[in-house]
Each structure stands twice: as structure tokens, then as C-alpha cells.
C-alpha positions as CSV (number, residue, x, y, z in Angstrom):
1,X,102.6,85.7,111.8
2,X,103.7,89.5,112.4
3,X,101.1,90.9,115.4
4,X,99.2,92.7,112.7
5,X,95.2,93.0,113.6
6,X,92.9,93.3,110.9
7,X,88.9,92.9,110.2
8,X,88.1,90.2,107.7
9,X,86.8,91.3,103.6
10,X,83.0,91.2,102.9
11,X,82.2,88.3,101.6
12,X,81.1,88.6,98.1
13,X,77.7,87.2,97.1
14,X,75.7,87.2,93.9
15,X,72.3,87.6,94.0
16,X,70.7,84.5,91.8
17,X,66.7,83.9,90.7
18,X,66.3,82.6,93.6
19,X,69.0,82.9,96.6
20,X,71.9,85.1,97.5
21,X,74.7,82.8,96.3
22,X,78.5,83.1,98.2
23,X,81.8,82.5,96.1
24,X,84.5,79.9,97.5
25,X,87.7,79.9,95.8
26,X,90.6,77.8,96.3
27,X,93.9,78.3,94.0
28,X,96.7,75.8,92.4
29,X,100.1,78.2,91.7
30,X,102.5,76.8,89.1
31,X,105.7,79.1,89.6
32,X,108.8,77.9,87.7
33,X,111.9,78.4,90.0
34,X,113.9,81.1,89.8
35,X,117.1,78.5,88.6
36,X,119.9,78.1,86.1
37,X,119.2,74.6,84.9
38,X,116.2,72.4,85.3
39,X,114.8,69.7,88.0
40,X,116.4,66.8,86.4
41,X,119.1,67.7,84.0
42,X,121.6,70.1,83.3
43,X,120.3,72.0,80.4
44,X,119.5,75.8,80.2
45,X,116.4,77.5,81.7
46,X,116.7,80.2,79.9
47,X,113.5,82.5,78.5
48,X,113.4,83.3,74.8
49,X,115.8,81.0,73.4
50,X,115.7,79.9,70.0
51,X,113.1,76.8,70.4
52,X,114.0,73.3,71.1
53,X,118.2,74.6,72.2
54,X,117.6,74.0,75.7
55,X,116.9,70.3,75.8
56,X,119.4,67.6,77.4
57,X,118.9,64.3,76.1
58,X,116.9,63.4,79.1
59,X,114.2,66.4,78.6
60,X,114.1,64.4,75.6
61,X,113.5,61.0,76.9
62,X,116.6,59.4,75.2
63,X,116.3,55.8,76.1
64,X,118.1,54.9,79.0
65,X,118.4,58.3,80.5
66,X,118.1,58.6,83.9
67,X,116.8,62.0,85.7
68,X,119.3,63.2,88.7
69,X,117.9,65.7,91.1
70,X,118.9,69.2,90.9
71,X,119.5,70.3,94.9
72,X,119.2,74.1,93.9
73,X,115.6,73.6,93.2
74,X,115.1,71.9,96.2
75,X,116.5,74.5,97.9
76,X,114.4,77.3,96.5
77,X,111.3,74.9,97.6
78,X,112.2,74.8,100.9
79,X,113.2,78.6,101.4
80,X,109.5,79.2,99.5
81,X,107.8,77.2,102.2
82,X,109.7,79.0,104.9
83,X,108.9,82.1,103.5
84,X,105.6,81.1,103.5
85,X,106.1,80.0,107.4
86,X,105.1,76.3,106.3
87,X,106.1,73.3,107.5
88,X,109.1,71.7,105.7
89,X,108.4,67.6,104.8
90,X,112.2,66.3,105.8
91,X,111.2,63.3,104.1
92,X,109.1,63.5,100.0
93,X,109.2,61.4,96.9
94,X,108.6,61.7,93.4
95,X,105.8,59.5,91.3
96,X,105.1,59.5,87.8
97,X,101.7,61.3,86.3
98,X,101.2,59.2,83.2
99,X,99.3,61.0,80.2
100,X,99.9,62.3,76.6
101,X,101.1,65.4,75.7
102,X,102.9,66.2,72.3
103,X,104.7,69.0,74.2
104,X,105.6,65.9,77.0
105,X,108.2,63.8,75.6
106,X,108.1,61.3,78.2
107,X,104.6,60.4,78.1
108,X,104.9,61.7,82.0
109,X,105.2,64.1,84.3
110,X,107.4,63.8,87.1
111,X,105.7,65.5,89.8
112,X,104.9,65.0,94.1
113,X,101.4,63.8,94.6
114,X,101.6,61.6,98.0
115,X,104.4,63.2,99.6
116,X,104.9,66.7,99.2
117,X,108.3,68.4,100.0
118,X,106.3,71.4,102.0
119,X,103.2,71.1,104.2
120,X,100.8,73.5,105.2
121,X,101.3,77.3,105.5
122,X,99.6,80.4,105.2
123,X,99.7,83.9,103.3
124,X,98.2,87.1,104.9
125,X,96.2,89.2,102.0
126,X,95.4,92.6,102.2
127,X,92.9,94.5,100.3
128,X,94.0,97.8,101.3
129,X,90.7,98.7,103.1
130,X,92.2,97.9,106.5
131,X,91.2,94.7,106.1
132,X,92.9,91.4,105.2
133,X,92.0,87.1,104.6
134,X,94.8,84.9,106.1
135,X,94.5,82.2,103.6
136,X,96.3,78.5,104.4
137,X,98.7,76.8,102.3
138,X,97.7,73.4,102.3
139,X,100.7,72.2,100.2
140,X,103.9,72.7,97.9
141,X,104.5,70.2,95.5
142,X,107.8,70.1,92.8
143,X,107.1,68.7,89.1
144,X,108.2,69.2,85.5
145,X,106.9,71.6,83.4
146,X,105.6,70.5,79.8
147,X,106.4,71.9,76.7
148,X,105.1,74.2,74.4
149,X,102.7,73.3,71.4
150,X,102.3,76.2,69.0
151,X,99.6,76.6,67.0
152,X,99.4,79.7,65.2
153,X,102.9,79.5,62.8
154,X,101.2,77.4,59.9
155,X,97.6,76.9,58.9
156,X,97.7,73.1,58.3
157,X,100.4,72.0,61.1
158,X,101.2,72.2,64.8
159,X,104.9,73.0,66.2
160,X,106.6,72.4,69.6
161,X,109.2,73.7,71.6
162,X,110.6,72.0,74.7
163,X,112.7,74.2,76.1
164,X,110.6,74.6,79.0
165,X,110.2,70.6,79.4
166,X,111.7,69.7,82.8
167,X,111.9,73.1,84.1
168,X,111.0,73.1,87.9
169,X,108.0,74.6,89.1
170,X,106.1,74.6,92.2
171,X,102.4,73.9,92.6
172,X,101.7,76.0,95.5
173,X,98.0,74.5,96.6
174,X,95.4,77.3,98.8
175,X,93.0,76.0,100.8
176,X,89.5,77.3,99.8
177,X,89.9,80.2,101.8
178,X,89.3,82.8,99.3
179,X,85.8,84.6,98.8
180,X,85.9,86.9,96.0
181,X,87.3,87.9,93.0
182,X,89.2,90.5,93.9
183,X,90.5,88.3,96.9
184,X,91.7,85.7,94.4
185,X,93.8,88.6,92.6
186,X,95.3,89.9,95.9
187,X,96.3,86.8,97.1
188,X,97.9,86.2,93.8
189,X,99.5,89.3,94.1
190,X,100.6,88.6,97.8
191,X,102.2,85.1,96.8
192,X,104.2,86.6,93.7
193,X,105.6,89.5,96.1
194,X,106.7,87.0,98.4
195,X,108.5,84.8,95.6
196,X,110.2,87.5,94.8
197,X,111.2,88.9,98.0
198,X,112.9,85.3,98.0
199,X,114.4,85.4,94.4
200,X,112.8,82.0,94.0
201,X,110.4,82.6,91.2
202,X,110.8,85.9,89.0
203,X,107.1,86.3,89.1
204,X,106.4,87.0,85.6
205,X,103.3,86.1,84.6
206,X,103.5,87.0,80.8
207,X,106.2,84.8,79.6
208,X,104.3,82.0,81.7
209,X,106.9,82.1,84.9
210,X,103.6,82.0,87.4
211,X,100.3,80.9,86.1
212,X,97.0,79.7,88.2
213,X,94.6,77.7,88.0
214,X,91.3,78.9,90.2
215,X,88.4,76.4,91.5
216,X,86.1,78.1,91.9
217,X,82.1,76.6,93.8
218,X,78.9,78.4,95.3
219,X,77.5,78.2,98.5
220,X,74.3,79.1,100.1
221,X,74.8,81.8,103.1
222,X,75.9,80.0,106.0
223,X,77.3,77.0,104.5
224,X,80.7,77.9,104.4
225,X,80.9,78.4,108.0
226,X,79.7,74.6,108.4
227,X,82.2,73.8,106.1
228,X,85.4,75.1,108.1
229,X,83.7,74.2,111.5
230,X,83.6,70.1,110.1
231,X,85.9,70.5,107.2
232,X,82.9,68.4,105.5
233,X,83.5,69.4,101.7
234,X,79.8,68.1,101.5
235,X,78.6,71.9,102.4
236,X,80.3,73.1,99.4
237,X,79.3,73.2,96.1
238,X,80.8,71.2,93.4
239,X,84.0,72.7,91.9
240,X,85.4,73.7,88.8
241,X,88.8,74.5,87.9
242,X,89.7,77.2,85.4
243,X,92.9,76.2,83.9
244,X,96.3,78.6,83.4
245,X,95.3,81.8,84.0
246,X,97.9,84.4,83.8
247,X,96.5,87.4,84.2
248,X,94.9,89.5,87.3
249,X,91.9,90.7,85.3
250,X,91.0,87.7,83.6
251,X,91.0,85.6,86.5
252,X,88.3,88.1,88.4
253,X,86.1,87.8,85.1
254,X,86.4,84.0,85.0
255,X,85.2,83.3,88.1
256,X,82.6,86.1,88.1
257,X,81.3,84.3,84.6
258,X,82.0,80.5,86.2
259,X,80.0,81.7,89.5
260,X,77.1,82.7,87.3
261,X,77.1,79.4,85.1
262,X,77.0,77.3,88.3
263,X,74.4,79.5,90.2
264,X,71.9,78.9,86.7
265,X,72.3,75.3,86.3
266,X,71.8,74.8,90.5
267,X,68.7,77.0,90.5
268,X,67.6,75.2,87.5
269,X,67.8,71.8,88.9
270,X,70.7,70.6,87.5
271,X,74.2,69.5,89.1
272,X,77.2,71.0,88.6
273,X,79.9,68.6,87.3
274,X,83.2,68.4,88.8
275,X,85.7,69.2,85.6
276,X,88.4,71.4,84.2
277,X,87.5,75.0,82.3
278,X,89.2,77.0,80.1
279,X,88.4,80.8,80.2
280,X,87.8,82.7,76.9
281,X,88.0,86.3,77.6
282,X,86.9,87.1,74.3
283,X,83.4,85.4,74.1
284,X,83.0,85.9,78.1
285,X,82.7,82.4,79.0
286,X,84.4,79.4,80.4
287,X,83.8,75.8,78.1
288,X,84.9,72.3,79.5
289,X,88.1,71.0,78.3
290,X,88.2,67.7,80.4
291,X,86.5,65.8,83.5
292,X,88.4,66.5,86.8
293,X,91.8,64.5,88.3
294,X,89.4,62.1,90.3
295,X,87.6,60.5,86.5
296,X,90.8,60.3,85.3
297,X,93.6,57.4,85.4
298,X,96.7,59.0,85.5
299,X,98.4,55.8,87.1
300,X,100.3,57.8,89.8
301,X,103.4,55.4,90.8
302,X,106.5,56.0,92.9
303,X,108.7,56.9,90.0
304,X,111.4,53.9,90.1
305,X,114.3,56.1,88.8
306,X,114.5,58.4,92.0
307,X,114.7,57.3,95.7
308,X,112.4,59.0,98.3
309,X,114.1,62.4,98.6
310,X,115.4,63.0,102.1
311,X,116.8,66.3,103.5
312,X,118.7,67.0,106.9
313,X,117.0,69.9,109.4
314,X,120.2,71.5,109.6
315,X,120.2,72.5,106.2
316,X,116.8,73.8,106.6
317,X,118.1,75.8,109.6
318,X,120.7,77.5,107.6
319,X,118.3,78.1,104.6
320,X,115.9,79.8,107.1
321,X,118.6,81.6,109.0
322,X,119.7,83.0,105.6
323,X,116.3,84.4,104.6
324,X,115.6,87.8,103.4
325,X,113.8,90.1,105.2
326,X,109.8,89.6,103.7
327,X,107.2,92.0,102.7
328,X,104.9,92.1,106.3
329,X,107.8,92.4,108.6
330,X,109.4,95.1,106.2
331,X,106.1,97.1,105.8
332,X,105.5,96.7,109.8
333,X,109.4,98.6,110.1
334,X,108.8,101.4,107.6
335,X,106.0,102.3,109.1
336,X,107.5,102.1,112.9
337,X,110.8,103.4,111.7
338,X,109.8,105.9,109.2
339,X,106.4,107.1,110.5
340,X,104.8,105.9,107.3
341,X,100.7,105.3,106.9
342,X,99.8,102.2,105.9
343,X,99.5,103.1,102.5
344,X,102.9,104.4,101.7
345,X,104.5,101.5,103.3
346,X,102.6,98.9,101.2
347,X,103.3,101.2,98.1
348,X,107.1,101.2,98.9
349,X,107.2,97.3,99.6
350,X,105.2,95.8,97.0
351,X,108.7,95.6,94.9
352,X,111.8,94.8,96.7
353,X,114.1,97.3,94.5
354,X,111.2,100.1,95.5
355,X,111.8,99.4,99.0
356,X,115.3,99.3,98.6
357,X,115.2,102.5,96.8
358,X,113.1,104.1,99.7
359,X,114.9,103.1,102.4
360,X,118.6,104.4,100.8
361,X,117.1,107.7,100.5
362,X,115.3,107.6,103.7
363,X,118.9,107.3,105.3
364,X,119.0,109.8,108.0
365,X,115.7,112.4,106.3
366,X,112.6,112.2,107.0
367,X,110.8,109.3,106.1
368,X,107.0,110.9,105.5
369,X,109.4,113.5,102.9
370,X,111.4,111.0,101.6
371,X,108.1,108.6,100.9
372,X,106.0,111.6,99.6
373,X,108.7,112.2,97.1
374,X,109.7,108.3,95.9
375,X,105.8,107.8,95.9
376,X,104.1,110.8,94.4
377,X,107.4,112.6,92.0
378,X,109.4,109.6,91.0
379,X,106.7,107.0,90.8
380,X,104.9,109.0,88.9
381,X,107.1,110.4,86.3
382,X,108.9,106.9,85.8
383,X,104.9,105.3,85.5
384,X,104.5,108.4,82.7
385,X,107.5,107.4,80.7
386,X,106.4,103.2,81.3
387,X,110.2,102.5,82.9
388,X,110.6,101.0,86.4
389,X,112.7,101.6,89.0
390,X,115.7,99.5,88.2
391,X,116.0,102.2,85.3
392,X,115.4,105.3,87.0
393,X,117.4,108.4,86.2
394,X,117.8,109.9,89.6
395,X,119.5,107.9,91.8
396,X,118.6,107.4,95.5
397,X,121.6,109.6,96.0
398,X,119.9,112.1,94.0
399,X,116.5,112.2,95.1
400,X,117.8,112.6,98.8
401,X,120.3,115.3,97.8
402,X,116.8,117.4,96.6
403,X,115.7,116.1,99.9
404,X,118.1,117.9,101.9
405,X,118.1,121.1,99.9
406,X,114.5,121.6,100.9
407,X,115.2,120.3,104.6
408,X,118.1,123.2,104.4
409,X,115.5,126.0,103.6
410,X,118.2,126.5,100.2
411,X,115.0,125.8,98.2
412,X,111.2,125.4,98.2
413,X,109.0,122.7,97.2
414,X,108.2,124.2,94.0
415,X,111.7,124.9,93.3
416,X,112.5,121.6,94.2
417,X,110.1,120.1,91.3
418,X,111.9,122.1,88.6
419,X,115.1,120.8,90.2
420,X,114.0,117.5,90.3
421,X,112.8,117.9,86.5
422,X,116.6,118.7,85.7
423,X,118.3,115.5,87.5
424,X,115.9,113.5,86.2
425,X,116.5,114.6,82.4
426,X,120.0,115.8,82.2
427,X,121.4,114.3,85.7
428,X,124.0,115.9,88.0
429,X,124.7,116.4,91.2
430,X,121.5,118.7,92.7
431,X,123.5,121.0,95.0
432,X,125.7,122.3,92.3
433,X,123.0,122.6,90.1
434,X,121.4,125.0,92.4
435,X,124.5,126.7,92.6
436,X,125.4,127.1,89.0
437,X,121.7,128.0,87.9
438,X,121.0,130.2,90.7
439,X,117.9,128.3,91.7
440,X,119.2,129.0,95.6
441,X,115.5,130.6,97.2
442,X,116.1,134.0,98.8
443,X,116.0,134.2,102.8
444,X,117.2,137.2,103.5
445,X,113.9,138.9,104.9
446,X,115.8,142.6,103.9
447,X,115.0,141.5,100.1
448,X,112.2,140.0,100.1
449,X,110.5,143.2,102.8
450,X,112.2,145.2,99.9
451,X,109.9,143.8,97.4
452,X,107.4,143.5,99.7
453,X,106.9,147.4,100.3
454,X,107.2,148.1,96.7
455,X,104.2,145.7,95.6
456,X,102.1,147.6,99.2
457,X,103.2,151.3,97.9
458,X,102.3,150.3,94.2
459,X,98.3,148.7,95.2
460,X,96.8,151.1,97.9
461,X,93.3,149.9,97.4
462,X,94.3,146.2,97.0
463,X,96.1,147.2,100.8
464,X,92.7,148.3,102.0
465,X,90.8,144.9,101.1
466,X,93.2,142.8,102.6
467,X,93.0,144.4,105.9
468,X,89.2,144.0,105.8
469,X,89.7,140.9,104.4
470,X,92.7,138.7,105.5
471,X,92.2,136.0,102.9
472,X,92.8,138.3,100.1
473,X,96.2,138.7,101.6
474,X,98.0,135.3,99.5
475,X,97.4,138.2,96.8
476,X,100.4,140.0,98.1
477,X,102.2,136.8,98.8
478,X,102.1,135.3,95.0
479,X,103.2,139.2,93.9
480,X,106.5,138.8,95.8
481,X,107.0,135.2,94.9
482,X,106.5,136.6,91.2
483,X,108.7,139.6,92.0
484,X,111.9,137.2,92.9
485,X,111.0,134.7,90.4
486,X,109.6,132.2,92.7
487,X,112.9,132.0,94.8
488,X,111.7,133.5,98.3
489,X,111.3,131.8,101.3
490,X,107.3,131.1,100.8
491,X,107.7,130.9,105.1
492,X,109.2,134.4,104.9
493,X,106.8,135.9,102.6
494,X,103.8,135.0,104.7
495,X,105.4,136.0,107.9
496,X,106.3,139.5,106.5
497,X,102.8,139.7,104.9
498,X,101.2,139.1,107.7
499,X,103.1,141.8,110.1
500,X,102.6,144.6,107.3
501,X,99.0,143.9,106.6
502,X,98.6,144.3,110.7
503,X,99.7,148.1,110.6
């Protein structure tokens, strides 16, 4: 972990009838690996096809097909654990989860429930107050995904797709290290910038790339402590799990309105049972869709058409030694090799094509100007016309050619806006647009004291209250800037003000 010190979150509590209630919240991450074909066969990944075209007779479960292990999506496992500085299993197997589906052709899942390919890690949250929750990996398991069933294409019948049958994903598994709603949705946040930074899952939580599912308990004040000092589950409350969430908002209103229901039904007298949820955001509530893994028989086996999977260290070596730089080591250099705050660095690395961006026109400038302008000018005019940064119009080559042109004293900052305003709509190279448009600000001081004594020979009495009155002389300084059409040197205008003003 990167020598970073932070204070800890508040702990969020919710005041019952009767107690002050705490939230613990553990999270299961289903991210479909960033591949070109799936876990066990060859066919197609792809998002959006037409339904059912990317299906290999054994996403099918042809009869006598046998699954062969894809080593790309082992690969992206193990480079996910290392970027989450896990520990790497050199030895895992594969069993079978038996149940019904009619989006699971097989009648099984394929999945890792004994012996996961990565152990336990950790991701570092921060919530942007200063203060941050290092929350523990516990696991990273590879499975199949299931199907699709669709539901709303006909009123009398059901349809699926299985496209996305025997795509990879990885169950990343927290420890119930997370205490609040907002928590949850940074750390989910964290994990799918770290996925990326890797290129191992795309991250997108709309077409159903990354989904979570969030169990979510109360605790009396004081029992969670007891908890991690014994690791004794028995000072926890009972658990629920709120199934494929894919959203940031909905998940903090789930377990807001799943906190509630539990913290009623315990102050009630009643138990909480230990069972699956689904959240309707609509009615505000969560309903019970089935009893948890532990009441149900999936017959976990060692699946007898794949041998124990077994991977040499020196592979993981070279997978580690080959890992891209991630988000808390780059935010930890912009800010010691830029001078960035902490808040323009996490702005700039939260996408690894922002901070790539940044740092190409950071090149050689000044990185608080260079940040100011990626942050506050391109951010926010790409944000106004909803495109990203992928399909800006002014290049990093752009942006630091305005850059320099302020740097150079050849324009000001307001200058500089309208400037950037043209390269950003019609393009071209900013320098000779300066040239060509005769947007070049004036510095030489025999103009603008020119101007100057014209505007102090025209306003006597205005003269008189500024000498009394030295605020009132930015008066005399927005004349000239008027008088040369904004093109002065604003640091020329208020040194000449100043000296005439004095006499």
C-alpha cells in the first residue's frame, strides 16, 4: 500500500425507536472480463449482437461437449488480483453449481467455490473528505455468466438470449468492511477504476459488464468492533443480500431502505432472516426473492470435465512486472510531480485517458495551469455538450499550445478563453490563430500609457476619487482594457495605473 495517511469515514448510524443502529456492508462484484471469447469456448463476447449469434455448441450444452479453459481470462484474473495487491492461489479448481435457469442451458454454472484462483486483498476508498476505508478483498472467484431471459417483447411469452452464457466474470468478494451508503458507492467506484486502469473489465455498468450484489446487517454501537477483534460473525446482525445492482444511486437507497426494514422487525421482536432481496426503486422497497446459499442445495462438485487448474509463479511474475501504472500510485505522482491538491489529482486520475490527457499537456508547463485548464475549461465544456474525453476537440497539443501563449505574456486569460472557444469549435493550430485574428495582447507600455492618459485627461473628477480612494482605481483599468479591446497586458495596465494615480 502507497504511504498515504488518512483518518477513517464516520460511521453512519440510523437512529431507530429505540437504539442508534450502525450499518455493515459487505459486497459480491460480478465483472465480466474484458476478453474476446468466453471462459470455455471460442465464441464471441461481443455486446449488442443480434441475440442467440454468439453461442458455441458448448454455451449450448451440445451433448458431449466438453468446456476447454480459456488462459486469457485467467490471465486477466490474476493481473486483477495483483492489481488489487492480493494474493495469487497457484493452485484453483472449478465445481459445478447445479440449479435451473431457462437463461442456463446447462442446468449449471461453472464457477470456483472451494478454491479460488485469488486470495485476499484490499482496496483503499476515498471519500474525498481527507479521509478514506481500506477495505479487504477476501476472494476472487471465475464463473460463467447466465443468459438473458426477456420479458417485456410479448404479453403472453418469455424470450432468451445466450449470448452472454459462458462469458467470464469475476466475483470479487469484500469483507464487511464497508459502513455506509455512500462508502458502498465509493468503493464500487474505486474497484471499477482499478479494472479499468488494468483493461480487464470495461467497467460498464449499464449494459451489465459490472453489477453488485450488497449484504447489507445492523449492528448495535460497539458491536462491530467485537466483531473484527474475534472475527465472531455472532456480533453481527443477520444479513441480507440485495441482488444485481447496477447503479451507484440505487445501491445507496437499497441499503438505506433494507437498513430500515431490518432495524423495525429487530426492535419489534422479530429476527431477521438470512435471504436474497431484490430492490424496486420504484415502490422504494426491497421484497424476498429466495432463502440464502446456506438453505439451498446447489450440489457443489468438482466439475469432472476440468482438472484442478495449476499456474507457474513465473508467469505471475511477468504478468505483475508488466502492470500498468494504477490509480493511488499515479495520483501520489501528479501531485509530487505536478504540485497538484488532492483534489485535482483524483479529478485527473479517476479515468485513465483523463490522466493521460493531463499529463501530455502537462509536458514541460506548469502543472497547477495545465490542471486548472483540463479540469475547469475542457471538462467542463465537453460535460456541457455530454461527450467525453476520447472525443474531445482540442487535442492535448492544443490545449498546451493555449497554455504556452499565456505563459508567453502573447495573451491573457480572458483572451485565452475566446481562443480556446475557437479550437474547440473550428480547430487549428492556436498560435496562428492568434496571429491571423490579431488576438496577440498589447505589451508595449507606450500604447497602452497612450490610452491610459487619454481615459485620465477625459475623467478629472473620476481622477480625484481614485486618489482618495484607491479601490476605485480597477475603474481606470477596465477603461483601457475596453479602449484596446481587451488586448493589454492586464499586468501592465495595473502597474501604469497605479504609478499615475500616485502623482
Amino acid at each position: 500500500m502507497l504511504d498515504l495517511t488518512y483518518d477513517s469515514p464516520k460511521i453512519k448510524t440510523i437512529a431507530g425507536a429505540q437504539h442508534d443502529w450502525e450499518l455493515v456492508i459487505g459486497m459480491e462484484v460480478h465483472a465480466q472480463v474484458a476478453s474476446n471469447a468466453k471462459l470455455f469456448s471460442g465464441a464471441s463476447t461481443q455486446f449488442g449482437s443480434e441475440p442467440n449469434s454468439n453461442v458455441s455448441f458448448v454455451d449450448a450444452a451440445m451433448p458431449g461437449m466438453l468446456p476447454v479453459i480459456n488462459e486469457y481470462c485467467i490471465e486477466q484474473a490474476v493481473r486483477t488480483g495483483l492489481g488489487l495487491k492480493a494474493e495469487i492461489n497457484l493452485k484453483s479448481a472449478f465445481d459445478r453449481k447445479n440449479y435451473f435457469y431457462p437463461d442456463l442451458p446447462q442446468g449449471y454454472q461453472i464457477s470456483q467455490l472451494y478454491h479460488p484462483i485469488v486470495g485476499e486483498g484490499e482496496v483503499l476508498v476515498e471519500m474525498g473528505d481527507g479521509t478514506a476505508r481500506n477495505v479487504r478483498v477476501e476472494r476472487i472467484h471465475m464463473e460463467q455468466d447466465a443468459g438473458k431471459s426477456i420479458h417485456d417483447m410479448d404479453p403472453n411469452m418469455s424470450f432468451v438470449d445466450v449470448n452472454r452464457t459462458g462469458v467470464c466474470l469475476m466475483e470479487i468478494v469484500s469483507k464487511p468492511d464497508i459502513r455506509g451508503p455512500e462508502e458502498a458507492a465509493a468503493y464500487l467506484t474505486k474497484l471499477r477504476q482499478i479494472l479499468r486502469y488494468l483493461g480487464t473489465c470495461n467497467g460498464d455498468m449499464q449494459s451489465g459488464a459490472m453489477r453488485a450484489d450488497v449484504n447489507v446487517s445492523i449492528c448495535l454501537p460497539g458491536q462491530y468492533e467485537k466483531y473484527q477483534a474475534t472475527q465472531d460473525f455472532g456480533h453481527l446482525g443477520t444479513r441480507c443480500e440485495i441482488k444485481n445492482m447496477n447503479s451507484m444511486r440505487f445501491i445507496q437507497q437499497a441499503i438505506m431502505v433494507e437498513a430500515a426494514r431490518q432495524i423495525k422487525i429487530v426492535e419489534g421482536g422479530g429476527t431477521v432472516d438470512q435471504e436474497t432481496r431484490l430492490y424496486d426503486p420504484d415502490k422504494g422497497e426491497t421484497r424476498s426473492m429466495r432463502s440464502k446459499e446456506e438453505a439451498h442445495d446447489y450440489r457443489y462438485f468438482p466439475d469432472p470435465d476440468l482438472l484442478p487448474l495449476e499456474i507457474e509463479q513465473a508467469w505471475v511474475d511477468d504478468i505483475e512486472a508488466n502492470l500498468p501504472e494504477l490509480p493511488d500510485a499515479k495520483k501520489s505522482r501528479f501531485i509530487n510531480d505536478f504540485g497538484l491538491t488532492d483534489y485535482d489529482a483524483s479529478v485527473l486520475t479517476a479515468e485513465l485517458e483523463s490522466a493521460d490527457y493531463f499529463e501530455q499537456v502537462a509536458q514541460g508547463r506548469d502543472g497547477k495551469a495545465s490542471a486548472n485548464w483540463v479540469i475547469n475549461e475542457l471538462f467542463g465544456r465537453l460535460k456541457k455538450d455530454d461527450k467525453d474525453i476520447e472525443n474531445s476537440p482540442v487535442t492535448p497539443t492544443q490545449l498546451g499550445g493555449i497554455i504556452d501563449l499565456i505563459a508567453s505574456d502573447a495573451i491573457s486569460g480572458k483572451i485565452a478563453k475566446d481562443l480556446f472557444e475557437i479550437v474547440y469549435t473550428d480547430g487549428g493550430d492556436p498560435a496562428k490563430i492568434v496571429e491571423e485574428k490579431g488576438m496577440k495582447q498589447v505589451t508595449d507600455t507606450g500604447a497602452i500609457e497612450a490610452a491610459l492618459d487619454d481615459i485620465i485627461a477625459a475623467n478629472p473628477a473620476q481622477v480625484e476619487k481614485a486618489k482618495e480612494n484607491p479601490k476605485l482605481a480597477g475603474w481606470f483599468v477596465g477603461q483601457v482594457m475596453k479602449a484596446t479591446g481587451g488586448k493589454a497586458n492586464p499586468k501592465a495596465v495595473n502597474q501604469l495605473v497605479a504609478q499615475k494615480l500616485k502623482g
